[in-house]
PyMOL Python script that loads the backbone (N, CA, C, O; Angstrom):
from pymol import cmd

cmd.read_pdbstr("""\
ATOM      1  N   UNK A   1       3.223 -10.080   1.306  1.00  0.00           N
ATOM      2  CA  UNK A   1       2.537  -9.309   0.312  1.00  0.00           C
ATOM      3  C   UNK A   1       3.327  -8.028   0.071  1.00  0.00           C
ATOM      4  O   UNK A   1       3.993  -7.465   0.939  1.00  0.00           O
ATOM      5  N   UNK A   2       3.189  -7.620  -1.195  1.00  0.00           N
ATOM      6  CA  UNK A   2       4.634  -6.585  -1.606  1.00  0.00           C
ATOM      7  C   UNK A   2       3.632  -5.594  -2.760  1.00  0.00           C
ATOM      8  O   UNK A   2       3.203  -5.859  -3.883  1.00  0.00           O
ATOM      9  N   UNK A   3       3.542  -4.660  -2.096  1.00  0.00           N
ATOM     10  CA  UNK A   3       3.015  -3.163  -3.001  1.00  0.00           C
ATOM     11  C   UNK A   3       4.065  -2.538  -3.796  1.00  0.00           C
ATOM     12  O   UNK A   3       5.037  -2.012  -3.254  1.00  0.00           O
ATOM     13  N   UNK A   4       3.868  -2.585  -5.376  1.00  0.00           N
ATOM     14  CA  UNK A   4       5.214  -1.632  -5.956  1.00  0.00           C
ATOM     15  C   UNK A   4       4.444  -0.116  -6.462  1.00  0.00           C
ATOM     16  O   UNK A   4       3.465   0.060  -7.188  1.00  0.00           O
ATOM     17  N   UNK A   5       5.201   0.715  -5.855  1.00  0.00           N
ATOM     18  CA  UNK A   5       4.830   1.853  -6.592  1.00  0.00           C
ATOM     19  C   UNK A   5       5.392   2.457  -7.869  1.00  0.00           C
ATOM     20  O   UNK A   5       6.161   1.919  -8.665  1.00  0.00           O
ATOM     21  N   UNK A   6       4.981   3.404  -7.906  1.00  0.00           N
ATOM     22  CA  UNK A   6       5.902   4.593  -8.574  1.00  0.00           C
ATOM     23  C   UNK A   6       7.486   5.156  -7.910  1.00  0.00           C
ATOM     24  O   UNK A   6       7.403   5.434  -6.713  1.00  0.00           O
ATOM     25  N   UNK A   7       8.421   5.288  -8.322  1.00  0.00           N
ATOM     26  CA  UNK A   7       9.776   6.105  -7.540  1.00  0.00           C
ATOM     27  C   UNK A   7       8.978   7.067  -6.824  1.00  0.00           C
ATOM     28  O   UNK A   7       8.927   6.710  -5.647  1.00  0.00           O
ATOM     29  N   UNK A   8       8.241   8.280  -7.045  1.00  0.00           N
ATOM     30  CA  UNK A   8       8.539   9.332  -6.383  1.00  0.00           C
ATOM     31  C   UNK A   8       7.064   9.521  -5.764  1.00  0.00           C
ATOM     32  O   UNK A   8       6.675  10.648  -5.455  1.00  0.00           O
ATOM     33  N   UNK A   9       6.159   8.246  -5.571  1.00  0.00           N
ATOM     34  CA  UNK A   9       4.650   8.316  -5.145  1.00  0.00           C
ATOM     35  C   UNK A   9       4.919   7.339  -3.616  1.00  0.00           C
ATOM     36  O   UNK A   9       4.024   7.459  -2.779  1.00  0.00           O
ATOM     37  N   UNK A  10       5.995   6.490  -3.289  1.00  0.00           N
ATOM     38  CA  UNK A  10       5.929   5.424  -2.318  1.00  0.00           C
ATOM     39  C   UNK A  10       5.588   6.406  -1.148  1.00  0.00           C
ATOM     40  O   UNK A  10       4.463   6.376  -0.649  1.00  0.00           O
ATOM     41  N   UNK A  11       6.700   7.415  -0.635  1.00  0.00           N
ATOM     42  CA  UNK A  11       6.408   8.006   0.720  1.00  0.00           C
ATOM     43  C   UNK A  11       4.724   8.790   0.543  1.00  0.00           C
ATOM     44  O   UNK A  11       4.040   8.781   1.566  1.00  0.00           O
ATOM     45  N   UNK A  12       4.219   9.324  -0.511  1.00  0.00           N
ATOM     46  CA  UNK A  12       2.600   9.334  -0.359  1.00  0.00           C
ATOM     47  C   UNK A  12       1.575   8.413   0.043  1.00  0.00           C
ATOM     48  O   UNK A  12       0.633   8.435   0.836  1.00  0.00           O
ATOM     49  N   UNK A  13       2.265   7.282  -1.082  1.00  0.00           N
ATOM     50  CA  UNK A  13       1.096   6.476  -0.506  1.00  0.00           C
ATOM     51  C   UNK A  13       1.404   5.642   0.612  1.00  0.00           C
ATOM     52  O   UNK A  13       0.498   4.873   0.933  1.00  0.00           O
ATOM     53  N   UNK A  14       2.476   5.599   1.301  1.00  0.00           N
ATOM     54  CA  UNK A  14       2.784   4.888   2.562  1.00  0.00           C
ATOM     55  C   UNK A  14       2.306   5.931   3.972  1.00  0.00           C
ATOM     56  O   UNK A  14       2.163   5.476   5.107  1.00  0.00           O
ATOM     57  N   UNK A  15       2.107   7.403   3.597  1.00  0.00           N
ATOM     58  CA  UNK A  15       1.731   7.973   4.443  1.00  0.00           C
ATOM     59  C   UNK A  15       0.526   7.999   4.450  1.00  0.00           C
ATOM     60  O   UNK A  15       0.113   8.316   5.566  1.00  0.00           O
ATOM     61  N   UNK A  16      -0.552   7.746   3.462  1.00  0.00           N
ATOM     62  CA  UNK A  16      -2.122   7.441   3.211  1.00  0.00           C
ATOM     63  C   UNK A  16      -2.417   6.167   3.903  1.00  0.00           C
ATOM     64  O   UNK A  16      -3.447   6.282   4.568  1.00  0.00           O
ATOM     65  N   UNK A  17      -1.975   5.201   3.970  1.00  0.00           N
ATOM     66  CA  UNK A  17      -1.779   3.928   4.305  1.00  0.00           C
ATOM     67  C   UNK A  17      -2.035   3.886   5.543  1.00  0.00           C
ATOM     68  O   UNK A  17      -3.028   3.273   5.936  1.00  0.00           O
ATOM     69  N   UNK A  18      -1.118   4.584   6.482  1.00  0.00           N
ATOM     70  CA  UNK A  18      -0.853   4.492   7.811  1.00  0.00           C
ATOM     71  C   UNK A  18      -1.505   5.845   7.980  1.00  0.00           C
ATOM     72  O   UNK A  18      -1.171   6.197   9.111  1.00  0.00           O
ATOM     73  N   UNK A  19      -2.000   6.462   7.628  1.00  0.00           N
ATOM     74  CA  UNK A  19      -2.962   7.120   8.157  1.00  0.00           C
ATOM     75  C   UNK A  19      -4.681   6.881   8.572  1.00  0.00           C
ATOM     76  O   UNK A  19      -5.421   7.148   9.519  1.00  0.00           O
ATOM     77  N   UNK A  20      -4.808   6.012   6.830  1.00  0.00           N
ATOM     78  CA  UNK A  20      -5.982   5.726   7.057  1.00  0.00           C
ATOM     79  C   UNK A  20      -6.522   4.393   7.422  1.00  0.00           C
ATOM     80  O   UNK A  20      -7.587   3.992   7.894  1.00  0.00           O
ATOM     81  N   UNK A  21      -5.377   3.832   7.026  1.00  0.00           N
ATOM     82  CA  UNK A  21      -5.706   1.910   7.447  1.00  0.00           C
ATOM     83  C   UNK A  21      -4.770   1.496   8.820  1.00  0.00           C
ATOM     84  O   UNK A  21      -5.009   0.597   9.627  1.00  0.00           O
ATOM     85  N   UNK A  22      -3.885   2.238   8.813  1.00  0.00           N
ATOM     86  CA  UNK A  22      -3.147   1.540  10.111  1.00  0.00           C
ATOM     87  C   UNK A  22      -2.583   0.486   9.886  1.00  0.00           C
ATOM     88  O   UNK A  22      -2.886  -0.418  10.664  1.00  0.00           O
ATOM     89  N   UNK A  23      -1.717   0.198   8.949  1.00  0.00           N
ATOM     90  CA  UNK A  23      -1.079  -1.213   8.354  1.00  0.00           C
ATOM     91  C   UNK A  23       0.168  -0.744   8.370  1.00  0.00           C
ATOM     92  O   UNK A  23       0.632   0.335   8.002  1.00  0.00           O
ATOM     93  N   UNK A  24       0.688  -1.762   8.880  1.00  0.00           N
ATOM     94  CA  UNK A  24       2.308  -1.640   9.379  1.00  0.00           C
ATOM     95  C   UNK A  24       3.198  -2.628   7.932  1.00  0.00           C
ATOM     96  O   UNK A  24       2.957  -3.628   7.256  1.00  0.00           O
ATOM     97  N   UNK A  25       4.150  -1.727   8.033  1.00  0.00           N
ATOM     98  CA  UNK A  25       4.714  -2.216   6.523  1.00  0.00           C
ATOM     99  C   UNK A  25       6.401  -2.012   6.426  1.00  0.00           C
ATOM    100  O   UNK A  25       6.916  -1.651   7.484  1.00  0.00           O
ATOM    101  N   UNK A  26       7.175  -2.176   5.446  1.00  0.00           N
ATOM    102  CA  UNK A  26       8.622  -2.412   6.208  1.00  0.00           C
ATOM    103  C   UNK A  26       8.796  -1.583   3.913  1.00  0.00           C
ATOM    104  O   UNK A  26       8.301  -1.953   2.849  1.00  0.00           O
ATOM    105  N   UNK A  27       9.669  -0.538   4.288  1.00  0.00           N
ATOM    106  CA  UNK A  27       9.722   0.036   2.563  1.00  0.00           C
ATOM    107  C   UNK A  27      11.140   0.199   2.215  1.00  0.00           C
ATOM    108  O   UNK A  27      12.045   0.868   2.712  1.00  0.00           O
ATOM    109  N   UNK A  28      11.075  -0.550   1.290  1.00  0.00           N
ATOM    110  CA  UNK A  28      12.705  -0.595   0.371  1.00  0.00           C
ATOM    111  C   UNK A  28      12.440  -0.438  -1.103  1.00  0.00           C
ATOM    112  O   UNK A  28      11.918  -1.285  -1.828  1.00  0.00           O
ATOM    113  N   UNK A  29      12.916   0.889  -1.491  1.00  0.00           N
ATOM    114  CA  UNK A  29      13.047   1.790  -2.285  1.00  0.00           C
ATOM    115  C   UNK A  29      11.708   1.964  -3.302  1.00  0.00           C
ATOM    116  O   UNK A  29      11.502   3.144  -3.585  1.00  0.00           O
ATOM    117  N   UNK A  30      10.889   1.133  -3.821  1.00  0.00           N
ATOM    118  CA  UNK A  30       9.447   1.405  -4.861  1.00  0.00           C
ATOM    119  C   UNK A  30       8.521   0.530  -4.020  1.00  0.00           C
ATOM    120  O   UNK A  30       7.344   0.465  -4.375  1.00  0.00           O
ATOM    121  N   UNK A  31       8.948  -0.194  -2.875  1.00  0.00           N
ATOM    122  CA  UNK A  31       8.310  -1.660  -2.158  1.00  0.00           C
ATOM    123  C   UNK A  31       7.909  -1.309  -0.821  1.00  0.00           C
ATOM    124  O   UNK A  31       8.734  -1.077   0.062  1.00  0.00           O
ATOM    125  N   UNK A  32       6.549  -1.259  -0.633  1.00  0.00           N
ATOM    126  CA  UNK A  32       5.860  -1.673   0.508  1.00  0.00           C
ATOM    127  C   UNK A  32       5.668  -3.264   0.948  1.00  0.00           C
ATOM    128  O   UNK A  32       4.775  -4.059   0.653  1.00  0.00           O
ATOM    129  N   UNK A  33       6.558  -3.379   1.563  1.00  0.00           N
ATOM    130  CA  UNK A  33       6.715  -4.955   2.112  1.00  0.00           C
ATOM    131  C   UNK A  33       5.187  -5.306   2.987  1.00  0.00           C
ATOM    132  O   UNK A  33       4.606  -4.822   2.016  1.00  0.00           O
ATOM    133  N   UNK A  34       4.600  -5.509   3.465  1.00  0.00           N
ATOM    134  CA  UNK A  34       3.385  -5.781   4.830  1.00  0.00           C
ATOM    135  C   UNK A  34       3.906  -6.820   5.640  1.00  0.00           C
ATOM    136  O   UNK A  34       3.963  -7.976   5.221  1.00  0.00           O
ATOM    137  N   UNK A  35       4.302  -6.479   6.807  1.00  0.00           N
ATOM    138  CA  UNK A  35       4.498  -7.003   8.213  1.00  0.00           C
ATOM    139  C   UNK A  35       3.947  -8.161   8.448  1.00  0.00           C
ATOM    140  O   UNK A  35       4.524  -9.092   9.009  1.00  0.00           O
ATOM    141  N   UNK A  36       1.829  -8.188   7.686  1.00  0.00           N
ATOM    142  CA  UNK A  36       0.886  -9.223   8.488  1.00  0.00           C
ATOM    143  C   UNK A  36       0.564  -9.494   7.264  1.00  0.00           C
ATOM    144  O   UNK A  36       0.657  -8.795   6.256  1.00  0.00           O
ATOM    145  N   UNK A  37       0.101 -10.766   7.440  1.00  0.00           N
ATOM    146  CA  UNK A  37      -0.853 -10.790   6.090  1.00  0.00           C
ATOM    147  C   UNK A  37      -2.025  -9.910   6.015  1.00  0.00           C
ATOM    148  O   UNK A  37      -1.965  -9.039   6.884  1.00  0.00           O
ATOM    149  N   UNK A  38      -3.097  -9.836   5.256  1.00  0.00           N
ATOM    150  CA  UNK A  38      -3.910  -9.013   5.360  1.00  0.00           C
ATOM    151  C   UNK A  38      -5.460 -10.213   4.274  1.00  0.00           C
ATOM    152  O   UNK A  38      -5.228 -10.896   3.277  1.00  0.00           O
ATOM    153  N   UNK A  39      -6.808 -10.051   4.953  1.00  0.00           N
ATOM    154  CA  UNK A  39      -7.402 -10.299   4.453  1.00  0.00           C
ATOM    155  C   UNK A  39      -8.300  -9.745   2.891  1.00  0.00           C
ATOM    156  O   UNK A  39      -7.850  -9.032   1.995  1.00  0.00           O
ATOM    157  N   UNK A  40      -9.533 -10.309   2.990  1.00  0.00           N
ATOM    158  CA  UNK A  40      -9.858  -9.862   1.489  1.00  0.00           C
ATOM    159  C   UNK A  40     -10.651  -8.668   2.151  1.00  0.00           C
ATOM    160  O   UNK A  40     -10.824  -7.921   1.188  1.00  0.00           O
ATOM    161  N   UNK A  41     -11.109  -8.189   3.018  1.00  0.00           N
ATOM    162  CA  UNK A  41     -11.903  -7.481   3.756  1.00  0.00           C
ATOM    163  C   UNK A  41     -10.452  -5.992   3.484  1.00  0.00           C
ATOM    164  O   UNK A  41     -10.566  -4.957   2.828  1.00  0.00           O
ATOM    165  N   UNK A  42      -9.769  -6.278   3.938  1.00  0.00           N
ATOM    166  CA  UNK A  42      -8.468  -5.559   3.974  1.00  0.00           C
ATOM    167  C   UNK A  42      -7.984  -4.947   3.016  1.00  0.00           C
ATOM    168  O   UNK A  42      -7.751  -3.739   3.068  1.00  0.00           O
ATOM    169  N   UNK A  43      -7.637  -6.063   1.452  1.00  0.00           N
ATOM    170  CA  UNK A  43      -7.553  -5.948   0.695  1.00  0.00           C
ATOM    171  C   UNK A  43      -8.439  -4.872  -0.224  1.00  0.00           C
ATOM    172  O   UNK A  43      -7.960  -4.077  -1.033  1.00  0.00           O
ATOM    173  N   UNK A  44      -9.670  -5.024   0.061  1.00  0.00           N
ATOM    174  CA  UNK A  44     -10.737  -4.293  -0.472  1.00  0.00           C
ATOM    175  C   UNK A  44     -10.455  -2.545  -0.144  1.00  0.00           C
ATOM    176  O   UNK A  44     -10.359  -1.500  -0.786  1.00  0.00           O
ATOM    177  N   UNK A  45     -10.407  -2.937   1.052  1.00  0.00           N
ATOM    178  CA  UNK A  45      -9.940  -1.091   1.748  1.00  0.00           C
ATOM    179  C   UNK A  45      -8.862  -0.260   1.053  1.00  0.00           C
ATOM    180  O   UNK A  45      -8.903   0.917   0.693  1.00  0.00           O
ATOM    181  N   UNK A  46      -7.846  -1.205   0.951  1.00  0.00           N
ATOM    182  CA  UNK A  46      -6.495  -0.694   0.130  1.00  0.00           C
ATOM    183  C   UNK A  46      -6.834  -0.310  -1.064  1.00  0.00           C
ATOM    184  O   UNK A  46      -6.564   0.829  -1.444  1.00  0.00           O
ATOM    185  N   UNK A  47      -7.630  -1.406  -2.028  1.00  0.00           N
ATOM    186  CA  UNK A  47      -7.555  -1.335  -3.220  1.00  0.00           C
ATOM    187  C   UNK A  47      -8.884   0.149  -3.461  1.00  0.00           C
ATOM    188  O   UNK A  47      -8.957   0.722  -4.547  1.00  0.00           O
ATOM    189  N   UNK A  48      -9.568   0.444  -2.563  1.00  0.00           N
ATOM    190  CA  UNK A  48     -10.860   1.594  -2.650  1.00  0.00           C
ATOM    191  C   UNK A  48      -9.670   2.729  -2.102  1.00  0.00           C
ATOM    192  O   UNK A  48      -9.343   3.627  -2.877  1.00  0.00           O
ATOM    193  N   UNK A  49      -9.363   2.688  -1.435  1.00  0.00           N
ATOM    194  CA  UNK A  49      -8.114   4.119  -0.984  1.00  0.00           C
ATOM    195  C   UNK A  49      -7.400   4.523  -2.209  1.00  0.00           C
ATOM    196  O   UNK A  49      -7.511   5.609  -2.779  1.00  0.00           O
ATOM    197  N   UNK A  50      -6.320   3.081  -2.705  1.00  0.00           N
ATOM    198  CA  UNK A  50      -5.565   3.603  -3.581  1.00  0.00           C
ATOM    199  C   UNK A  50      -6.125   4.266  -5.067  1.00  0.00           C
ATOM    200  O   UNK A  50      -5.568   5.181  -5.674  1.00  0.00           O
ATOM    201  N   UNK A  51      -6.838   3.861  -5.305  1.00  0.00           N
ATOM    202  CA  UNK A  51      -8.006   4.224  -6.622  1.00  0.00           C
ATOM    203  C   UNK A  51      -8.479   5.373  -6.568  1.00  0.00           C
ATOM    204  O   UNK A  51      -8.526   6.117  -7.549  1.00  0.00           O
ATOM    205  N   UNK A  52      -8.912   5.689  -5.367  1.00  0.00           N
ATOM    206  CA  UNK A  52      -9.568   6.883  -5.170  1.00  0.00           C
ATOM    207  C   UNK A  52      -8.917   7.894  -4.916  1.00  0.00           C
ATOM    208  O   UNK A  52      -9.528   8.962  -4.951  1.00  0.00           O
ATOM    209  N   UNK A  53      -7.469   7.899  -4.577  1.00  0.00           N
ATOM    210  CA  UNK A  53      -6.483   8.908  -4.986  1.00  0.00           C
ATOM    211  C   UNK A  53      -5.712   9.049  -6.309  1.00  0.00           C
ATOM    212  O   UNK A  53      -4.985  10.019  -6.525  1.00  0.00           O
ATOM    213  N   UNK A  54      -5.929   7.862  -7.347  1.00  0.00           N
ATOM    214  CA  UNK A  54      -5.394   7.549  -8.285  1.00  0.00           C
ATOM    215  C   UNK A  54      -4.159   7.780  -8.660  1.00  0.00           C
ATOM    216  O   UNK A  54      -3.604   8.485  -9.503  1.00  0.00           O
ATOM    217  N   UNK A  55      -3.675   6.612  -7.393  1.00  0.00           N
ATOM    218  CA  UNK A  55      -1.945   6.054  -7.724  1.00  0.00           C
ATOM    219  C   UNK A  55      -2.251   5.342  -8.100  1.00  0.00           C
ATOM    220  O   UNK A  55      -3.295   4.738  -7.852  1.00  0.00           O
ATOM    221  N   UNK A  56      -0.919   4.975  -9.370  1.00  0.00           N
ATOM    222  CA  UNK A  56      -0.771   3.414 -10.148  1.00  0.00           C
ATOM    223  C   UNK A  56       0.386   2.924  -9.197  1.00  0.00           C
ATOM    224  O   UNK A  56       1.417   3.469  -8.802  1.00  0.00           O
ATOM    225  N   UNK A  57      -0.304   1.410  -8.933  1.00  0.00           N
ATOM    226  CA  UNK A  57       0.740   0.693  -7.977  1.00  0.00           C
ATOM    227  C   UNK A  57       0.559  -0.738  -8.646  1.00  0.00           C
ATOM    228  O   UNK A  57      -0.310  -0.745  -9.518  1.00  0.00           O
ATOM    229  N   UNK A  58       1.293  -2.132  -8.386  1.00  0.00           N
ATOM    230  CA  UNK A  58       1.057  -3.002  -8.173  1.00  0.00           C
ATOM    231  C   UNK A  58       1.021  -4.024  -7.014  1.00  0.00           C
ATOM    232  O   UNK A  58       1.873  -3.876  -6.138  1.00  0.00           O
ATOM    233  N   UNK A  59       0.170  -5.012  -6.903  1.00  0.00           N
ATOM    234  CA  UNK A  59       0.306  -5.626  -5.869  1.00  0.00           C
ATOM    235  C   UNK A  59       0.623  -7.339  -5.701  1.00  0.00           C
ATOM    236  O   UNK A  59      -0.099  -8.187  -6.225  1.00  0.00           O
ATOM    237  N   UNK A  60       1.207  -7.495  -5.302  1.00  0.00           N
ATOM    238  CA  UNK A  60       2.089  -9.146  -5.252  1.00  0.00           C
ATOM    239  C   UNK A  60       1.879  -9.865  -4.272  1.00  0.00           C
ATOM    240  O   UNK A  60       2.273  -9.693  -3.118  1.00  0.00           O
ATOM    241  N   UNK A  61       1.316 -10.612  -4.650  1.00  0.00           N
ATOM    242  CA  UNK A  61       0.958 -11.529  -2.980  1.00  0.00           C
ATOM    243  C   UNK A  61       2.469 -12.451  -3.049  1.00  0.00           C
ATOM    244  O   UNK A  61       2.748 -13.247  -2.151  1.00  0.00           O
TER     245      UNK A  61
END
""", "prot")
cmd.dss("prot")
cmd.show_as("cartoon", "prot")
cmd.util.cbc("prot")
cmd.orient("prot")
């Protein structure tokens, strides 16, 4: 599963991430790679975090 950000928003929202979810992730240059898969339970968390700081990202399973 592969998160694309913005150029100059990735190290924000990768530090929100692992602050508040604890999801281990591997980042090459706009790309949050994820280590694990992640469920819909999971999914849900990410997608209520990222919204609620209102970054535009996409997400790629």
């Amino acid at each position: 599963m592969t998160l694309i950000t913005n150029k100059y928003q990735t190290q924000l929202i990768s530090s929100l991430i692992i602050n508040n979810l604890h999801y281990n992730f591997i980042i090459l240059n706009n790309k949050l790679i994820f280590t694990h898969s992640l469920n819909n339970n999971q999914l849900k968390d990410l997608h209520k975090l990222l919204k609620k700081s209102y970054y535009k990202y996409k997400l790629i399973k």
